[in-house]
Structure formats: structure tokens, C-alpha cells
C-alpha positions in Angstrom: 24.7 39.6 104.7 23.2 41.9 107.5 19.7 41.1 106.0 20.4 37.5 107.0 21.3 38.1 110.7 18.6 40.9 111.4 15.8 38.6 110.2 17.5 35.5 112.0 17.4 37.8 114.7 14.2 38.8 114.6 13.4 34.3 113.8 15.6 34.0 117.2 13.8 36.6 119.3 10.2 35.4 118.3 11.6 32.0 119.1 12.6 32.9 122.8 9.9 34.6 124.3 7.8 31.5 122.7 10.2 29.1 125.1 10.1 31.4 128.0 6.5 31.9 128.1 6.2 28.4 127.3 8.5 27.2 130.2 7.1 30.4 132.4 3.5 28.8 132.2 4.5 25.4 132.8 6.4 26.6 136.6 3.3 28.6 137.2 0.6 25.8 136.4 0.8 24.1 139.7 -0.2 27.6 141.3 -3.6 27.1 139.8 -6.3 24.1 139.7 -8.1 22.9 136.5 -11.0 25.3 137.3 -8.4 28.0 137.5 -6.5 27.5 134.4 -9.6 26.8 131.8 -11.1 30.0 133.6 -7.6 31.8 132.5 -7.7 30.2 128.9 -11.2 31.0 128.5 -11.1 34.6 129.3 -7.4 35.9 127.7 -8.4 38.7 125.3 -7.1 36.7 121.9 -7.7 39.9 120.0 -5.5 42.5 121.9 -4.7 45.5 120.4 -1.2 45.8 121.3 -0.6 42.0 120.8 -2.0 42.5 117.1 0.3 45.7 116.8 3.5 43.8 117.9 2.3 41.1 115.8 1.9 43.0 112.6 5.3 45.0 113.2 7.6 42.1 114.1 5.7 40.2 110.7 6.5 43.2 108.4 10.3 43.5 109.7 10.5 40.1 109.2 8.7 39.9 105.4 11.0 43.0 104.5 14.3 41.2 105.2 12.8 37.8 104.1 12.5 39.4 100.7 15.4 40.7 100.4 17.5 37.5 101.8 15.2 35.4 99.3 16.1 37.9 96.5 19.3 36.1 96.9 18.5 32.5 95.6 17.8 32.0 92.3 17.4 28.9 90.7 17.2 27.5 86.9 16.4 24.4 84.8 18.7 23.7 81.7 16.7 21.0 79.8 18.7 19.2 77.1 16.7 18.8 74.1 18.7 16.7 71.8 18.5 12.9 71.0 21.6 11.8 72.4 20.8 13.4 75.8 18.6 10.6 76.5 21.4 8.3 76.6 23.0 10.3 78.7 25.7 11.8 75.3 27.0 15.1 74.2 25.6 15.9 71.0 29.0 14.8 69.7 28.9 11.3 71.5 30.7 11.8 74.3 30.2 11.3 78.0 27.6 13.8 79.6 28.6 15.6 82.9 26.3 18.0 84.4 29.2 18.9 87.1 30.4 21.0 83.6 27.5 23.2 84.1 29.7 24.9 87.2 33.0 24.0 86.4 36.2 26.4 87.1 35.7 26.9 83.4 32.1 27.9 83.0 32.3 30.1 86.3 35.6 32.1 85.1 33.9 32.8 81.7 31.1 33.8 83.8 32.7 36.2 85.9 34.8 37.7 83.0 31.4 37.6 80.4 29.3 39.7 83.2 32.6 41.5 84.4 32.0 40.5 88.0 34.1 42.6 90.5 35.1 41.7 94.1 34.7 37.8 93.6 37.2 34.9 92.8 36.0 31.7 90.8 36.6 29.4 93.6 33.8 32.1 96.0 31.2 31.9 93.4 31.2 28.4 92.8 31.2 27.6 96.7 27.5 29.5 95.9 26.1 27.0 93.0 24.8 23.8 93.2 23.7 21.7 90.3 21.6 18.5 90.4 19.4 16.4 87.9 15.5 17.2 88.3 14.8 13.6 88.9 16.7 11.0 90.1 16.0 7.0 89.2 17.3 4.2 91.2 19.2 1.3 90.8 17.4 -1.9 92.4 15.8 -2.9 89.5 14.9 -1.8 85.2 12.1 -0.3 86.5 13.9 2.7 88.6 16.8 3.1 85.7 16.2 7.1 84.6 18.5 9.4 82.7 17.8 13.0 83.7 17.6 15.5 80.6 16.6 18.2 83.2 19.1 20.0 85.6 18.5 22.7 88.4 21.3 25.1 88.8 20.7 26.8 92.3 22.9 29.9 93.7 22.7 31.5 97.1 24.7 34.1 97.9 27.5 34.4 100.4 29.2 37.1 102.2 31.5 37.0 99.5 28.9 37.6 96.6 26.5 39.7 98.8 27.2 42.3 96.3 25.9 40.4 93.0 22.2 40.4 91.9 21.7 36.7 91.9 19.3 36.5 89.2 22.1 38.3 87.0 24.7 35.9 88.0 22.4 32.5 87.1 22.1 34.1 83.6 25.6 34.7 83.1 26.6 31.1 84.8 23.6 29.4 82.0 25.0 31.8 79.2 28.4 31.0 80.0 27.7 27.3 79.7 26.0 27.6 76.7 29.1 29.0 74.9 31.2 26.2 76.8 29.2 23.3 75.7 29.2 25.0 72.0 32.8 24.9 71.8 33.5 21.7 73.2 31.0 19.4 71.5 30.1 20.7 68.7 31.9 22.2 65.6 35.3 22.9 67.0 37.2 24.2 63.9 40.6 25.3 64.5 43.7 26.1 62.2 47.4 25.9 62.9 47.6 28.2 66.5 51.2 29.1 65.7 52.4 31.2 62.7 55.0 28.7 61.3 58.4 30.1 60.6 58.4 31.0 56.7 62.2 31.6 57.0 63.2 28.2 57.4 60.8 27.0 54.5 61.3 26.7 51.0 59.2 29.0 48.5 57.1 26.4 47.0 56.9 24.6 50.3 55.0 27.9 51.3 52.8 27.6 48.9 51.7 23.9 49.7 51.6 25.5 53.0 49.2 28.3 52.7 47.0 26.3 50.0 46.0 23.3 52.8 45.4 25.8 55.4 43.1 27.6 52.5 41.5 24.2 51.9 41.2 23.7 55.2 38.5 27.2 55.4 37.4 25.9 52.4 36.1 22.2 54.1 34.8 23.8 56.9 32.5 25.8 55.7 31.7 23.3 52.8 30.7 21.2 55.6 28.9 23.4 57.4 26.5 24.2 54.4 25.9 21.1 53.9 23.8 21.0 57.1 22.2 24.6 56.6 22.7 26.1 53.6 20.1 29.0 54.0 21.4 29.7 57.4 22.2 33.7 57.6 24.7 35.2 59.7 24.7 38.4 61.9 26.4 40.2 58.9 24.3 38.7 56.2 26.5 36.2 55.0 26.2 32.5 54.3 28.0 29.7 54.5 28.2 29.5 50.7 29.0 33.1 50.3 31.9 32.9 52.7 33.3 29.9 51.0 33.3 31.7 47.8 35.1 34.5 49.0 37.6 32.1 50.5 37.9 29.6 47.0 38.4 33.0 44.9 41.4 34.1 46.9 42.8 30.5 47.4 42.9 30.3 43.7 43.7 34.6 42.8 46.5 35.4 45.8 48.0 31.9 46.0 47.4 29.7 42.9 48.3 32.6 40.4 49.7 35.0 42.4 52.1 33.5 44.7 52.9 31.0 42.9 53.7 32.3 39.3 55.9 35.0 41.3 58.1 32.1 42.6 58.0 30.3 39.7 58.2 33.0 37.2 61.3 34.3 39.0 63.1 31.0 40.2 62.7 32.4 43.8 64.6 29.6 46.1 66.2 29.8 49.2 69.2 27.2 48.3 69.3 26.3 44.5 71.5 23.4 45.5 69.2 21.7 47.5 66.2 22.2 46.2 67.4 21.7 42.5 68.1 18.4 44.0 65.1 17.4 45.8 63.3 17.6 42.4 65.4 16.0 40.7 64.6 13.2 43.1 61.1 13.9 43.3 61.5 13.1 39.1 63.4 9.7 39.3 60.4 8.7 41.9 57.7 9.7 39.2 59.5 8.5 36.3 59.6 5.1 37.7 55.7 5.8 38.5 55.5 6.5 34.8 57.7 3.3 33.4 55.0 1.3 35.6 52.0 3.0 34.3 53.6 2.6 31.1 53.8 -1.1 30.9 50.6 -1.3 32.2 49.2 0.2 29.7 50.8 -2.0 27.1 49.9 -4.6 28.7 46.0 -3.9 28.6 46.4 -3.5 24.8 47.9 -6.5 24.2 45.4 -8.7 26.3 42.6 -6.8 24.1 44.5 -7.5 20.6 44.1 -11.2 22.0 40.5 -11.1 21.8 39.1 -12.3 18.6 36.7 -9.6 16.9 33.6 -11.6 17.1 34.1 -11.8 21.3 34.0 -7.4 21.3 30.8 -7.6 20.1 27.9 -6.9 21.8 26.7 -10.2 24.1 23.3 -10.8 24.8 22.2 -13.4 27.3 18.3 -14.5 28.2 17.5 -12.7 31.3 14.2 -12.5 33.6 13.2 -8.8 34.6 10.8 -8.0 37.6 7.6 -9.1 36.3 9.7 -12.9 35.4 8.9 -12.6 31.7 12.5 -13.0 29.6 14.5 -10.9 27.9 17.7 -10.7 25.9 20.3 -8.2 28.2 23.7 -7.0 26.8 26.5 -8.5 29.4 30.3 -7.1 29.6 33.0 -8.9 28.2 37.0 -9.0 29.8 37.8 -6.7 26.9 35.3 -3.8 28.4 37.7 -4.0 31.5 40.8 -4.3 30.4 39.4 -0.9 27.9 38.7 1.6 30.9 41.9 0.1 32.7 44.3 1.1 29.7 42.2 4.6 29.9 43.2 5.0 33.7 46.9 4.2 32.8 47.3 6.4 29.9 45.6 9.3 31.8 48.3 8.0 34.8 51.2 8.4 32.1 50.1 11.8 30.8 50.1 13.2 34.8 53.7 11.4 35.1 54.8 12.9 32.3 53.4 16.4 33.6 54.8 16.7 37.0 58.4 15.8 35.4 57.7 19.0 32.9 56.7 21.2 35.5 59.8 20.1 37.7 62.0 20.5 34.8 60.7 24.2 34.5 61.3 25.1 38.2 64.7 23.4 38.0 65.1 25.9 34.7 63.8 28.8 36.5 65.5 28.5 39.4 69.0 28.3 37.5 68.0 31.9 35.7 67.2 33.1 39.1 69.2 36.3 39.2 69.1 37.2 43.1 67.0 39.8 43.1 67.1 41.1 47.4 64.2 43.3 46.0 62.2 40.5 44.7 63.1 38.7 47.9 61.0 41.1 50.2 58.4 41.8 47.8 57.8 37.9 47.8 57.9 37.7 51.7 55.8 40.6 51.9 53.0 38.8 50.0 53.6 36.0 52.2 52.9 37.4 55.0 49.7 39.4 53.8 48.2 36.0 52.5 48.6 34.7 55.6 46.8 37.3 58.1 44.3 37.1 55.4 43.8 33.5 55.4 43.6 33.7 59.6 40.6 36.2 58.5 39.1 34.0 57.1 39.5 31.4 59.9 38.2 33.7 62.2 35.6 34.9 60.0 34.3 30.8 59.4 34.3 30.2 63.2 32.2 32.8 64.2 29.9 31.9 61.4 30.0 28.2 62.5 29.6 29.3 66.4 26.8 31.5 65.4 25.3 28.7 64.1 25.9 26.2 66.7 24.3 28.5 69.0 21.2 29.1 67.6 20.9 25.2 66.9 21.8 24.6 70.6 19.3 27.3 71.6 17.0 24.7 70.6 18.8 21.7 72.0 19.3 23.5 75.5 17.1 25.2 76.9 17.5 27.4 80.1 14.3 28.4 82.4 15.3 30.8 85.5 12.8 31.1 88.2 13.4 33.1 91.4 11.3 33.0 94.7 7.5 33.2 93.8 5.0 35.8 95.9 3.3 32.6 97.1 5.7 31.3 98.7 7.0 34.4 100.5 3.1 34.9 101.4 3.0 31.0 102.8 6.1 32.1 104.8 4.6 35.2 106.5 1.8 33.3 107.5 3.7 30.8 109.1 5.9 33.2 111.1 2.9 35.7 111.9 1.2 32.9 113.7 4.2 31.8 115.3 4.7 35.3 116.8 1.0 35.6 117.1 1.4 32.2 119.4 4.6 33.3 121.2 3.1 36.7 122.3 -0.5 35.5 123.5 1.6 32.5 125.4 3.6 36.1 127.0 0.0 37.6 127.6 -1.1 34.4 129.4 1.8 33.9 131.5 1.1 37.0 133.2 -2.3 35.3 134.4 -1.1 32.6 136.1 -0.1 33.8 140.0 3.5 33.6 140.9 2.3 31.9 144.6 -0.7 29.6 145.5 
């Protein structure tokens, strides 16, 4: 911040003696005649040592703390490089904001990315600006423009003074990236709260830990479906994770887990849960009774078909070149064949789930109350699931690091501080000016005080 005032300083000084010698020559020009004052223009020694000296000296004060006050603006383009961003969308459809690029959000990941000390969120965002690169209108078709190009600008403040500016643009772009990655694109998140395994049944457990499993499993199924070659920082793959995943799904919790409970008859109330299945078997056993009839029903509509109707029909038919040809149709019987397939197969899995009940129901009236069995079983629990949040963890930094290398090429981010030119430009600009204000000095010492 003292940078600023010395060279404003130096700005304001330069700036007075050019409006006193100014206003100094104009109450001493009616001391002289036309003669006189052309004679005084004409002969003022323009190329004065000490006015050259002065010059140069007040110009390099003035370039030194000009650099260092311009050090402190830096600016940067993010240009969106996806389809949607024409249309002014997220890459997930939804509404684009710029005003995201500095939100409290971005800026406080910022800050805590870069660990910034000796600044609040609120004091570097008063130092950022964003805008769109170019602007359309709106009084006719013609003007209508959606920007895909946005300047981030930050000045420094008294509060900030302390921050190298161009560090602070990369951490603001960098921090947006990683905002914009996990808001619009794949945002893949399991339960956030450990659920309460005490107050749920064994087997409910298991349904539990095996849709969170399939949940990993989706994910990551999904993801290779985009990029299936893409490699991680580790080496892994989409694939290779999701075969990690499906082997423990189907080791720790199919077989596992879930033979120990059943095996054992491990229950938290028999009397409850014994009847809940036995429910869960009156509902399916009236499933089965309907599949049942249906199926009878499909072989008795076929038995009324006469045997000369199940053969093969052929019917004249034009292919694509509109010559004729005998084609084999489908007869009612075909139909009602595969339906009484699907109910037969409908039956058997009836027929299966009430077998598999009646064994837990079995198993859990053998169970022998073992307290040891009880912890050992909890135990596993509890590993299964630290492991499956692994694996969550594991799947979203795979699927954030690719997001980010797909939105490294979707947004791009050019940074661009104060060029030498236009320093240079400004030097020349103020070392005429004080060039101008101290020859107007010189001259005004010319012109007589009295006529």
C-alpha cells in the first residue's frame, strides 16, 4: 500500500508544479507583448541539463513504484470449451453463472487450497472482479451473444497487500476448477451417515451393505463406460477398481456375512423376525398360486390348438428388391409357449424364496445364543463397512480425477499480468508530462514579475 501513495505522490507533485507554472505564466503574460513572449519561447533552453536530470529521476521513481503497484493486478481468461456453454449451460444442463467463479465458496477454498494468512473471504473477494469478454445487446437478433470467455481481474487492497497477486488468480481459477467439478459433473456420493446397525436386523444388514456395494459397483460401471482406458494417478482403472469392488461384494458379504448369519440363525428378536417371514411367505405363496394358474392356463389354450395350426406357416411375402417369397409367420401358440416358460420359471423362484425363508426360520430356532458369535458378527460388520466407504472414497477420487482432466479441456484458464509495453507506454506518458511541467517551471522564471 505505500507503493501506491509514494507514486500517487510523486503523480500529485508532477501534477502541481504543472498548474502553478501554468497559472504562474498566465499572471505574468500581460507583463510582456507578443514580441516579448515568442522572443522567450524561442530562446528557453529545451534541453537543460538539470531539467533532463529531474526529469529522468522523478521518471525512474515513478517507473519503480509503478512496477511494483502494477505487480499487483493480475488478470485471467477462463474460456469454457464445452457444447453446452454456448447456450449458456453447465455441462450437466443447468443454468450458467459466472458470478460462481468468485463466490464465498470458490474464494474460501481458495484461501484454505493456497493456505492464505492475514485475509478473510469477504477482503479478497472485495479484490476480484469477473465479467464476460464480450458483451451482446439486446435491441435486436443481431446483438444476442452468449459469452464463453470470462476475465477474472484482482487488485490488491491494503488488506491483501501481502499476497503475490499472480499467486492468488491461480488459486482463485484452481479453486473454481475443483468447484465447478463437483457441482456439475459426476457427483457420486453414498450414505454420509454411518446408520445405526444396532437397531437393524442381521439380514437387513446385509441388504444394507450389498446396495451400498452396488451402488460403488454402478458408479464406476458408469464411469467406464465413458473412458474405459482412462488411468488413474495410482495406475488403476475404472474396470480394475470395479473388480476389486464386485470380488468383495460377493467374498465378504454374499458368502461371508451372510452364511455366518444364516449358518448360525443370528437374529436380534426371533419372535419378530420369525414372523415377518412368515408374512413375507403368505405374500409369495399367493405370488406363486397366481403364477401357477397362469401357467395352466397357457397350456390349456395350447392343447386347444389343433396339431396342423403348430406347424410351421408360410405366407407370400415381398423382400427389398419386391420379388416374392414364402416367410415363416408366428402363430398364438408361439406366444402363449414363451408365456408359460416365464411363469414356470416365476413358480420355481416362488417356490425358492419360501425354501430359503423356511431355512432361516429353521436356523434361527437352533440359534443357540452364542454372546461370542454375537461380537464376532458385529465385528465383521463393522470392518465391511469402513471397507466399503474405501471404496467410495477410492471411486470418487478416480471419478474426480477424471472429471478434471476432461474439464481441463472443457475450461480453460489463461493468466496474463501487466505486459512491459504497457508499463513502457506509461513512462513515456508521465516523462513527458514531467518533461512539460518542469520546462513550463523554467519558463515562468522568464516572464518579468512587473512591466
Amino acid at each position: 500500500m505505500l507503493t501506491d501513495i509514494i507514486q500517487k505522490l510523486i503523480l500529485l507533485a508532477v501534477g502541481v508544479l504543472f498548474l502553478s507554472s501554468g497559472a504562474l505564466i498566465l499572471l505574468r503574460l500581460k507583463n510582456v507583448n507578443r514580441t516579448e513572449f515568442t522572443q522567450i519561447i524561442k530562446t528557453s533552453d529545451y534541453l537543460n541539463a538539470w531539467i533532463l536530470l529531474i526529469c529522468f529521476v522523478f521518471t525512474l521513481t515513478y517507473g519503480i513504484f509503478n512496477h511494483f503497484n502494477m505487480k499487483k493486478s493480475v488478470h485471467a481468461i477462463v474460456s469454457l470449451n464445452y457444447s453446452e456453454a454456448s447456450q449458456a449451460l453447465n455441462s450437466n444442463g443447468t443454468r450458467y453463472n459466472m458470478a460462481e467463479i468468485i463466490s464465498d465458496e470458490v474464494v474460501e477454498r481458495a484461501i484454505r487450497k493456497g493456505a492464505l494468512e492475514k485475509v478473510t473471504v469477504k477482503q479478497l473477494k472485495n479484490c476480484l472482479t469477473v465479467y464476460p469478454c464480450v458483451q451482446g445487446g439486446v435491441g435486436d437478433e443481431s446483438q444476442y451473444h452468449i459469452s464463453t470467455e470470462f476475465a477474472v481481474e484482482y487488485h490488491a487492497s491494503k488488506d491483501t497487500d501481502h499476497l503475490d497477486s499472480e499467486n492468488v488468480i491461480k488459486l482463485i481459477t484452481s479453486a473454481y476448477k475443483e468447484y465447478y467439478i463437483e457441482k456439475y459433473t459426476d457427483n457420486f456420493r453414498l450414505d454420509p451417515e454411518k446408520p445405526d446397525f444396532s437397531e437393524m436386523e442381521y439380514m437387513d444388514i446385509v441388504s444394507y451393505l450389498d446396495k451400498e456395494t452396488q451402488s460403488v459397483l454402478n458408479y464406476l460401471y458408469g464411469m467406464a463406460g465413458k473412458n474405459p482406458s482412462f488411468v488413474t494417478e495410482n495406475g488403476s482403472t475404472f474396470n480394475s477398481i470395479a473388480g476389486k469392488v464386485y470380488q468383495f461384494k460377493e467374498t465378504q458379504i454374499n458368502q461371508n456375512l451372510r452364511s455366518l448369519i444364516l449358518q448360525n440363525g443370528i437374529v436380534r428378536s426371533e419372535e419378530e423376525y420369525t414372523d415377518r417371514l412368515s408374512y413375507q411367505n403368505k405374500n409369495i405363496d399367493f405370488d406363486r398360486q397366481k403364477n401357477q394358474v397362469s401357467y395352466a392356463l397357457c397350456n390349456e389354450a395350447i392343447a386347444m390348438y389343433s396339431e396342423e395350426m403348430t406347424r410351421i406357416v408360410l405366407v407370400p411375402t415381398w423382400d427389398k428388391s419386391g420379388k416374392y417369397y414364402m416367410g415363416r409367420t408366428k402363430v398364438g401358440v408361439d406366444e402363449l409357449s414363451v408365456m408359460a416358460t416365464d411363469f414356470s420359471n416365476y413358480v420355481a423362484s416362488n417356490e425358492k424364496e419360501i425354501m430359503d425363508n423356511n431355512l432361516v426360520i429353521a436356523k434361527i430356532s437352533e440359534n443357540s445364543g452364542n454372546a461370542e458369535l454375537y461380537e464376532n458378527t458385529d465385528a465383521l460388520i463393522d470392518s465391511i463397512y469402513e471397507s466399503i466407504k474405501a471404496f467410495e472414497k477410492e471411486a470418487i477420487t478416480a471419478g474426480r480425477e477424471y472429471s478434471r482432466h476432461k474439464m481441463n479441456q472443457c475450461i480453460a484458464v489463461s493468466i496474463y499480468g501487466v505486459s512491459i509495453m504497457s508499463e513502457l507506454k506509461t513512462l513515456v506518458v508521465f516523462a513527458a508530462f514531467a518533461y512539460v511541467s518542469l520546462m513550463l517551471r523554467h519558463i515562468s522564471k522568464r516572464f518579468p514579475k512587473k512591466a
